[in-house]
BAVEX-716996 format. One record per residue (C-alpha): x, y, z. Coordinates in pm, 1 decimal, decimal comma. Each point is the difference from the previous one (the first is absolute). Layout:
BEGIN
SITE        xx        yy        zz
SITE         X         Y         Z
...
//
This chain:
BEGIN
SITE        xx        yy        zz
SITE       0,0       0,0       0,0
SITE     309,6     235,4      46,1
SITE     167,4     -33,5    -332,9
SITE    -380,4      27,1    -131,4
SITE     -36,2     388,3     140,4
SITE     290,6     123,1     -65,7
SITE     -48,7    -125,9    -366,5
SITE    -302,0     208,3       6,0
SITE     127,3     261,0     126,3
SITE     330,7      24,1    -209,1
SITE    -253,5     -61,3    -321,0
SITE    -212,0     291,6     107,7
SITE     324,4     222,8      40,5
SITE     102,2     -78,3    -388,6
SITE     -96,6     294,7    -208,1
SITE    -211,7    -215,6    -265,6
SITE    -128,1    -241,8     272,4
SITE     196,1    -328,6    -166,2
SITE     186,7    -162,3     205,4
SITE     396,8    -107,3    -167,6
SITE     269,7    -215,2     115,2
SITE     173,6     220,2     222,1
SITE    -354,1      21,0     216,5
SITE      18,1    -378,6     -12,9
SITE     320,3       8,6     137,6
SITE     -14,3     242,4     271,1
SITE    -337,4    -189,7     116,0
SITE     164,4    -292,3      11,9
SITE     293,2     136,3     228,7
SITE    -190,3     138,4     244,7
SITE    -214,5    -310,8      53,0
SITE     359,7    -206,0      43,1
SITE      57,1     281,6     218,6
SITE    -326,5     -32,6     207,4
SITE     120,9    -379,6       5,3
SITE     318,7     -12,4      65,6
SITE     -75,3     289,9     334,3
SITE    -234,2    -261,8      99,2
SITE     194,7    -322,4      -6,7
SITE     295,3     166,0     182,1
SITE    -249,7     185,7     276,5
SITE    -109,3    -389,1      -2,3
SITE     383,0    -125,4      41,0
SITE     128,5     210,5     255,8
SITE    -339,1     -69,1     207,3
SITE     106,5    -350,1     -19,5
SITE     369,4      86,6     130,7
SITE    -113,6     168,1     257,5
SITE    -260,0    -283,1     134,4
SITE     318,5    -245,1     -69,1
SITE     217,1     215,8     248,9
SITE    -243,4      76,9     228,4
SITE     105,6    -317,8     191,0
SITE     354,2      90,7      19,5
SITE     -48,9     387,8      52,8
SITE    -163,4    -120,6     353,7
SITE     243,1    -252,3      85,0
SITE     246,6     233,9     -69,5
SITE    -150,8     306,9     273,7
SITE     -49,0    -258,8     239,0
SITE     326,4     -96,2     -26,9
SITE     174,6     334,9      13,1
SITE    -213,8      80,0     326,3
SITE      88,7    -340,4     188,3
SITE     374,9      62,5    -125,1
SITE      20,2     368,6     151,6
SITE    -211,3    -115,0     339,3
SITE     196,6    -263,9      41,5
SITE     370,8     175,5     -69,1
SITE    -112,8     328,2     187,3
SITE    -215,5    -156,6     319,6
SITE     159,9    -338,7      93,5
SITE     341,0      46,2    -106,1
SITE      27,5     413,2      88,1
SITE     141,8     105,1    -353,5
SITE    -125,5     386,0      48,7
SITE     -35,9      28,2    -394,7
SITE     -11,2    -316,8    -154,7
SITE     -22,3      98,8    -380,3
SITE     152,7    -301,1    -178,5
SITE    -175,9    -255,9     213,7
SITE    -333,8     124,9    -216,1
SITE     184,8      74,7    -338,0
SITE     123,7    -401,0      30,9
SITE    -305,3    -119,6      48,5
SITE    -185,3     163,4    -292,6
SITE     316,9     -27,3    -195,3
SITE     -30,3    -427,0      60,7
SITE    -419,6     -10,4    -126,5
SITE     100,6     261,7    -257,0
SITE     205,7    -260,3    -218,5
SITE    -173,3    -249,4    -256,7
SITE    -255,5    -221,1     259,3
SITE     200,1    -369,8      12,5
SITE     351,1     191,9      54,7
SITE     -85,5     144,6     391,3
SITE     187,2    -259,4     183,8
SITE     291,7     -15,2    -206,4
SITE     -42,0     437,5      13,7
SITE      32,7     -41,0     311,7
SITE     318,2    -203,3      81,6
SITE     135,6     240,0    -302,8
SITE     -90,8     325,4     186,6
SITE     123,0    -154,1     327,6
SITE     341,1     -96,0    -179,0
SITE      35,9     301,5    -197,5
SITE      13,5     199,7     285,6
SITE     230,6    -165,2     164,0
SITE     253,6      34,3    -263,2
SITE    -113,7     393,0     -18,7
SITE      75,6       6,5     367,5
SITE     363,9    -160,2       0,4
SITE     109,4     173,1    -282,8
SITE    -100,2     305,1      57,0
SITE     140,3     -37,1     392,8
SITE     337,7    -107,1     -85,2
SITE      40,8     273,5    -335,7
SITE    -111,7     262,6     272,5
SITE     206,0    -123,7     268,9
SITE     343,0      34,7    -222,6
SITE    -102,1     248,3    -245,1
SITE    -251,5     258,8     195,2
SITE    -309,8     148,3    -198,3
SITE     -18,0     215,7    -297,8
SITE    -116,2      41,3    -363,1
SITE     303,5    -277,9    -102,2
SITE     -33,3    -230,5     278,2
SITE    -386,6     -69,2     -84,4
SITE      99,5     -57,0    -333,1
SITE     222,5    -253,3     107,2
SITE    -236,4    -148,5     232,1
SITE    -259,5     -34,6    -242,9
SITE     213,3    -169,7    -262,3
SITE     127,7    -240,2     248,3
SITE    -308,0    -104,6     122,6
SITE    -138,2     -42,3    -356,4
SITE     340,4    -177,9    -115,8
SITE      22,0    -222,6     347,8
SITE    -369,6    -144,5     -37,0
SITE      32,9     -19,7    -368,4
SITE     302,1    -222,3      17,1
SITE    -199,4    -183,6     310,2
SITE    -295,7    -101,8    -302,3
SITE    -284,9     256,7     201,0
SITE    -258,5      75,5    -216,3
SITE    -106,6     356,0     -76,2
SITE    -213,8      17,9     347,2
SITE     323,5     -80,3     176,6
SITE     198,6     208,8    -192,5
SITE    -258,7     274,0      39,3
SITE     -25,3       9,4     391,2
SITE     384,2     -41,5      36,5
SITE      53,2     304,6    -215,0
SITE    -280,5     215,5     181,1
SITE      50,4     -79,8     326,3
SITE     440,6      48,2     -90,1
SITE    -192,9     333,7     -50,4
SITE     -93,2      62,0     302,8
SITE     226,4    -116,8     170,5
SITE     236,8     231,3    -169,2
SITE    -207,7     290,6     -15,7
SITE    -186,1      -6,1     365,1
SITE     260,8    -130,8     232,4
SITE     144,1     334,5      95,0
SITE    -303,9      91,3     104,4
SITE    -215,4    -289,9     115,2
SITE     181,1    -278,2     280,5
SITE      -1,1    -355,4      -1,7
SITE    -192,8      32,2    -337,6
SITE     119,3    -376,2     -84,6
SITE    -190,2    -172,3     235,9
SITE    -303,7     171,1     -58,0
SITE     -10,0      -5,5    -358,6
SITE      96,0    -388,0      -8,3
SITE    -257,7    -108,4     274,5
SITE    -283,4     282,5    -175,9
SITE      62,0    -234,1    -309,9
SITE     -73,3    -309,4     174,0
SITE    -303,0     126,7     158,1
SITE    -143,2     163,0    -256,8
SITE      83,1    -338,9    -286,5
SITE    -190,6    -244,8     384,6
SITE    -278,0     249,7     -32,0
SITE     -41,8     -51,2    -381,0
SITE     -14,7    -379,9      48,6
SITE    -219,2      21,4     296,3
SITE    -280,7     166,9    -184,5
SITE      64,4    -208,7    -287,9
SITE      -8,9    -336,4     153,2
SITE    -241,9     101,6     318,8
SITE    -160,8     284,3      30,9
SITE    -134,8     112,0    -330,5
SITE      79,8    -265,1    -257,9
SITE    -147,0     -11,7    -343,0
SITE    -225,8    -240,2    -106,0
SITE     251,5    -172,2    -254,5
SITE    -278,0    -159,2    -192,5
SITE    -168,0     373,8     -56,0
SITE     346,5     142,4    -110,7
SITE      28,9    -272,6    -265,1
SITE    -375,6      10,0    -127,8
SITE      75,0     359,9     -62,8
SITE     321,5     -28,9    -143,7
SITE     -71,5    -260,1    -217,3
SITE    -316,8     154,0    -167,2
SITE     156,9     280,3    -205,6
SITE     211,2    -272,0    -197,6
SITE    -249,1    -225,3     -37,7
SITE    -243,3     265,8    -132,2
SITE     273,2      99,5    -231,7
SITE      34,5    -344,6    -176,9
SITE    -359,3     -50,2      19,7
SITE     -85,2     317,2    -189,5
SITE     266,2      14,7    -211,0
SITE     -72,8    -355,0    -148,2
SITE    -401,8      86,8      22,2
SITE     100,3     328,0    -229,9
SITE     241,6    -259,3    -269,7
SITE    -277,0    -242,1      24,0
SITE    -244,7     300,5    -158,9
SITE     256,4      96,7    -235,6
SITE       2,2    -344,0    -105,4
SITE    -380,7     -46,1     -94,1
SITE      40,6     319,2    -132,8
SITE     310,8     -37,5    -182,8
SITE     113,2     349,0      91,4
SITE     363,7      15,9      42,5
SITE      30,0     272,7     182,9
SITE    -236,0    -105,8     243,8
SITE     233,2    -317,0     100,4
SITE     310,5     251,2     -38,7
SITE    -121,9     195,0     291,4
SITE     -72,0    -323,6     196,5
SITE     367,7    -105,7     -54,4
SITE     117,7     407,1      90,0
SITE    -180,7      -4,5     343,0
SITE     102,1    -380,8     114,5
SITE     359,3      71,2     -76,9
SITE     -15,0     291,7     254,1
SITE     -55,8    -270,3     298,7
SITE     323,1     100,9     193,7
SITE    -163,7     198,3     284,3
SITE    -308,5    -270,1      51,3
SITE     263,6    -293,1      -3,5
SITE     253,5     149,3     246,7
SITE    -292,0     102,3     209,4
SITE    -135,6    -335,8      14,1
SITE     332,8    -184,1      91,3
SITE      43,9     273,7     286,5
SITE    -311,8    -105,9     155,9
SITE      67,8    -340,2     -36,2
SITE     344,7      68,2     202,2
SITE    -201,3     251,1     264,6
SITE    -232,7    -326,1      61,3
SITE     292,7    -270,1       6,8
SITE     127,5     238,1     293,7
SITE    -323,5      82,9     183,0
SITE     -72,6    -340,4      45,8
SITE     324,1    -100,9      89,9
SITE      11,7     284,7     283,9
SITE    -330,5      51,4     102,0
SITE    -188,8    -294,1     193,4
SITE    -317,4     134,6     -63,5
SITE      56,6     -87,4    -369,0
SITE     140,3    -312,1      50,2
SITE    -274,6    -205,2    -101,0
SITE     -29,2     201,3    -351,2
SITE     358,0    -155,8    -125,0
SITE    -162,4    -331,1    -205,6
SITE    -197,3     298,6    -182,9
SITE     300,8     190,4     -72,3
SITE     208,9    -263,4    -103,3
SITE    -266,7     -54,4    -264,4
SITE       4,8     328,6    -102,7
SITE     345,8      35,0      -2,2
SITE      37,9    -257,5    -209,7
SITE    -249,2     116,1    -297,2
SITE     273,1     315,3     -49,5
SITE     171,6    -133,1    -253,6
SITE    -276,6    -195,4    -177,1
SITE    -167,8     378,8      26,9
SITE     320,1     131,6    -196,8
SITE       4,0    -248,8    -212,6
SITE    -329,3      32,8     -86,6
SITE      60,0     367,3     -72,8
SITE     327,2     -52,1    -235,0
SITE    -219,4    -299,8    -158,8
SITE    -290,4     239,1     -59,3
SITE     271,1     279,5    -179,1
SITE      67,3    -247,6    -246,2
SITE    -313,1     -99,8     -77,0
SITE    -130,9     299,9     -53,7
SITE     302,5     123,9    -236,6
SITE     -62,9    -323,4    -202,4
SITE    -333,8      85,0      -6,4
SITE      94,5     383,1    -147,9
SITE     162,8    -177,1    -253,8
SITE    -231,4    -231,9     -69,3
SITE    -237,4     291,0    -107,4
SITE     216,5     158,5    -217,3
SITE     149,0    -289,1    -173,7
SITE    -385,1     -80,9    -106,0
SITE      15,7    -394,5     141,0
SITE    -252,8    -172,5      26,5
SITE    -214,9     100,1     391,0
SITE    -242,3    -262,8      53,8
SITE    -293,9      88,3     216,8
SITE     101,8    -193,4     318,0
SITE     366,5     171,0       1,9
SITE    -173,4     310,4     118,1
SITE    -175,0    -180,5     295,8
SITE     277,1    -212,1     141,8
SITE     145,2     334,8      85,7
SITE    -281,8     186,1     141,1
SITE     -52,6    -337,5     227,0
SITE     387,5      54,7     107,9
SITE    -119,4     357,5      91,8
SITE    -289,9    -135,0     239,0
SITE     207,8    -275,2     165,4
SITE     232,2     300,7      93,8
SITE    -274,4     178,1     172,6
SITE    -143,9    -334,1     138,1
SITE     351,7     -75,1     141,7
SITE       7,6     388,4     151,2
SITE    -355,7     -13,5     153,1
SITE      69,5    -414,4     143,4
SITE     350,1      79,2     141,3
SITE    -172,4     326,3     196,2
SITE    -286,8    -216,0     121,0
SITE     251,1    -250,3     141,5
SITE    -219,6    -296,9    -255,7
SITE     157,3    -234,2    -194,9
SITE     -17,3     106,0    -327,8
SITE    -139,8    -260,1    -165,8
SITE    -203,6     234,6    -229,8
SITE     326,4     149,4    -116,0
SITE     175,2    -318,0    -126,3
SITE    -342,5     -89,2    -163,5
SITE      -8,2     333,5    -207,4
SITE     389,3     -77,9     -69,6
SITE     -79,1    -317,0    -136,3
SITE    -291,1     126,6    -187,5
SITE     273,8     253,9    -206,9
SITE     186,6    -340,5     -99,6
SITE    -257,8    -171,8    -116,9
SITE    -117,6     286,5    -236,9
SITE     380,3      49,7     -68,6
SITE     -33,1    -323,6    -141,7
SITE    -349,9      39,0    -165,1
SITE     191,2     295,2    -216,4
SITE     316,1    -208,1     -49,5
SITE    -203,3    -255,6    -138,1
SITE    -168,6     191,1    -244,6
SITE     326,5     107,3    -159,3
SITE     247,4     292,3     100,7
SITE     294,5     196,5    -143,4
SITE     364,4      20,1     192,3
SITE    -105,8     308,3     241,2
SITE    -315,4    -196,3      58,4
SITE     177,8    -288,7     152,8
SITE     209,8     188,3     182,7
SITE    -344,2     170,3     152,6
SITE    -122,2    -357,5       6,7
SITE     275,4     -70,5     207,1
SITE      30,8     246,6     199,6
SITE    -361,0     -15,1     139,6
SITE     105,0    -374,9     122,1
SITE     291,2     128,6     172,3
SITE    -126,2     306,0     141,1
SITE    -287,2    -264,5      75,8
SITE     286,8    -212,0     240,0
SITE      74,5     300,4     150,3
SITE    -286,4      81,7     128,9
SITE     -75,0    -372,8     104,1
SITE     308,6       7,4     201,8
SITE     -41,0     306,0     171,7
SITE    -345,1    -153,6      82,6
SITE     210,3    -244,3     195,9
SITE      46,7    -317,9    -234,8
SITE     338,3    -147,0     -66,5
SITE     124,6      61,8    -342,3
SITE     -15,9    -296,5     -48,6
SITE    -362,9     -45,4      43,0
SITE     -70,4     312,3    -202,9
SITE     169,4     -82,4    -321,0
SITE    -223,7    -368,2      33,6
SITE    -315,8     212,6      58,0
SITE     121,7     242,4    -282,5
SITE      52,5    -310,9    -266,9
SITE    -334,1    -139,1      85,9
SITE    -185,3     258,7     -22,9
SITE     166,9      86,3    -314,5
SITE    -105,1    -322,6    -120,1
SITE     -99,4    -109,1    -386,7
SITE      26,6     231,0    -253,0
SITE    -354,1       7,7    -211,5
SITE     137,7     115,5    -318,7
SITE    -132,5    -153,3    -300,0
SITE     217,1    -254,9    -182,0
SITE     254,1       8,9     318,0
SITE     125,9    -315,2     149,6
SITE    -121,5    -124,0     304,6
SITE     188,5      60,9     318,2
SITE     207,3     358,4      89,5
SITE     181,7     110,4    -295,8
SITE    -208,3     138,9    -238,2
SITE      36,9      46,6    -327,9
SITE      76,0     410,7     -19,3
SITE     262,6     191,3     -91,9
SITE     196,5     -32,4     267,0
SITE     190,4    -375,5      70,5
SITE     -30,5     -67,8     298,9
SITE    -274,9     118,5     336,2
SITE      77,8     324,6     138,7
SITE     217,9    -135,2     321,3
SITE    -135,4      39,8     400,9
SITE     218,4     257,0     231,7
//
């Protein structure tokens, strides 16, 4: 309805009242405009209920950390103990523990560097350089990682830079560290831990939507046999970096909530099985990319598309969405493999009736994407490739032998996984 006014009104504001291909074009901007404004109002709504979680963990824990460094231990300003405890829950969820060991370690390195440089050398411009490039160069050569490296250097920094003025500032700053890193574990593990089954639902969805629409959208450009219609399928699934990554972060986050947290103990058969559909999931997703450039090609090489072609991936789409909506139920997602299955056996309906190359690599495709999405259902592989050949089953093609290879173009059956 927005592209539809202002195409009346850009029509009305053309001197003879026709409307010409630069009012077509302007229209259609401002309605990808109105869209796109939309969609990311829509994405960054769905950030911010995804760190919601983690924003209230995270005040929690900075309040515990400064109570407990300023009231029970009698540290009169106790500013790192809460900067170490939002620094641990600010790093990727699944990484806190190791964070912080790492923060712990990292400042002691800062601390007996930047002691001993002082101790010899004194303070100045020179001497903090010094410090700082030994403590980077010492934990470096020690294999830290960049957290370790980072809290050596920074607290070399103050050490350097607040000593003169600040006493005993070692003791503090190394037990404010260990407070505020217990604090950040307590809340995570005790007091406020996420439901890791919740995290993943959510984390999960955006990729799954992705392949789901994206191979809903080729499957339309396939009845259709509009090119660019699968093209922007195959543009959009390609950009799956951001969904993926934030999918295997939550799968980490949960690994470590119910290792740490008792009250999530009971959730870690659940996870596992979750866990383990990742890299079915991405497999499923690099399967899908190929499909759908085969299936651009197949288009504009003019091969033959037989009815069912189009289906078996618009069935692919809907076990996708089945496998989303089962796995946030907690079901077993039996109607998922069935839809799966489904996409084979019209995979093998339009093999049957005769295909070009890029149509058996579609063909394919659609019966390992198919395997995928079995195994991330839970079945062995080997089980899905048996359920995939069956249901692939004979070939009714006129004049073709009995039994799986049919007589097409193509030699042999498009191959499982």
């Amino acid at each position: 309805m927005a592209r539809e006014r202002v195409s009346r009104l850009l029509r009305r504001s053309t001197p003879d009242g026709r409307s010409d291909i630069d009012t077509a074009r302007i229209s259609e901007a401002v309605a990808q405009l109105h869209h796109r404004g939309k969609a990311t109002l829509r994405d960054r709504l769905h950030r911010v209920r995804l760190s919601l979680g983690v924003a209230a963990q995270a005040g929690l824990a900075a309040g515990l950390a400064w109570l407990a460094a300023h009231e029970l231990l009698g540290n009169p300003q106790p500013v790192f103990a809460p900067i170490s405890a939002v620094g641990t829950l600010a790093v990727s969820v699944g990484q806190r523990f190791r964070r912080t060991i790492e923060l712990i370690l990292g400042v002691g390195v800062g601390v007996a560097v930047g002691d001993l440089l002082v101790y010899f050398l004194g303070t100045g411009p020179w001497q903090l350089a010094l410090v700082v490039t030994a403590a980077i160069v010492l934990t470096v050569f020690a294999g830290g990682s960049v957290a370790v490296v980072i809290q050596a250097a920074a607290t070399a920094v103050l050490i350097v830079t607040l000593s003169p003025s600040v006493e005993d500032l070692e003791i503090p700053r190394f037990i404010d560290a260990l407070v505020g890193g217990s604090c950040a574990l307590l809340v995570t593990a005790i007091l406020l831990p996420l439901n890791p089954l919740r995290v993943l639902n959510r984390a999960a969805r955006p990729a799954l939507i992705l392949l789901a629409d994206q191979l809903d959208l080729a499957a339309e450009g396939l009845g259709e046999q509009d090119r660019d219609k699968i093209q922007t399928a195959l543009e959009r699934l390609r950009d799956n970096k951001e969904e993926l990554a934030t999918f295997s972060e939550a799968i980490e986050g949960a690994k470590e909530t119910a290792m740490l947290s008792p009250a999530r103990w009971h959730r870690r058969s659940e996870l596992t099985h979750y866990a383990e559909a990742a890299d079915p999931i991405e497999r499923a997703m690099r399967n899908s990319g190929t499909l759908i450039r085969r299936a651009v090609t197949l288009v504009e090489d003019d091969e033959p598309l037989p009815e069912p072609m189009p289906d078996a991936v618009g069935h692919l789409a809907e076990s996708v969405r089945l496998l989303q909506k089962e796995f946030a139920q907690g079901d077993e997602p039996e109607k998922a493999r069935e839809r799966a299955l489904r996409a084979v056996s019209e995979a093998g309906r339009a093999y049957g009736r005769g295909v070009g190359f890029s149509g058996s690599v579609v063909v394919a495709q659609v019966r390992t994407t198919a395997s995928d999405l079995l195994v991330a259902s839970g079945l062995s592989q080997e089980e899905a490739n048996r359920l995939v050949r069956r249901s692939f089953g004979e070939l009714e093609r006129p004049g073709a032998p009995a039994g799986p290879e049919p007589a097409v173009q193509q030699p042999t059956a498009p191959p499982v996984g």
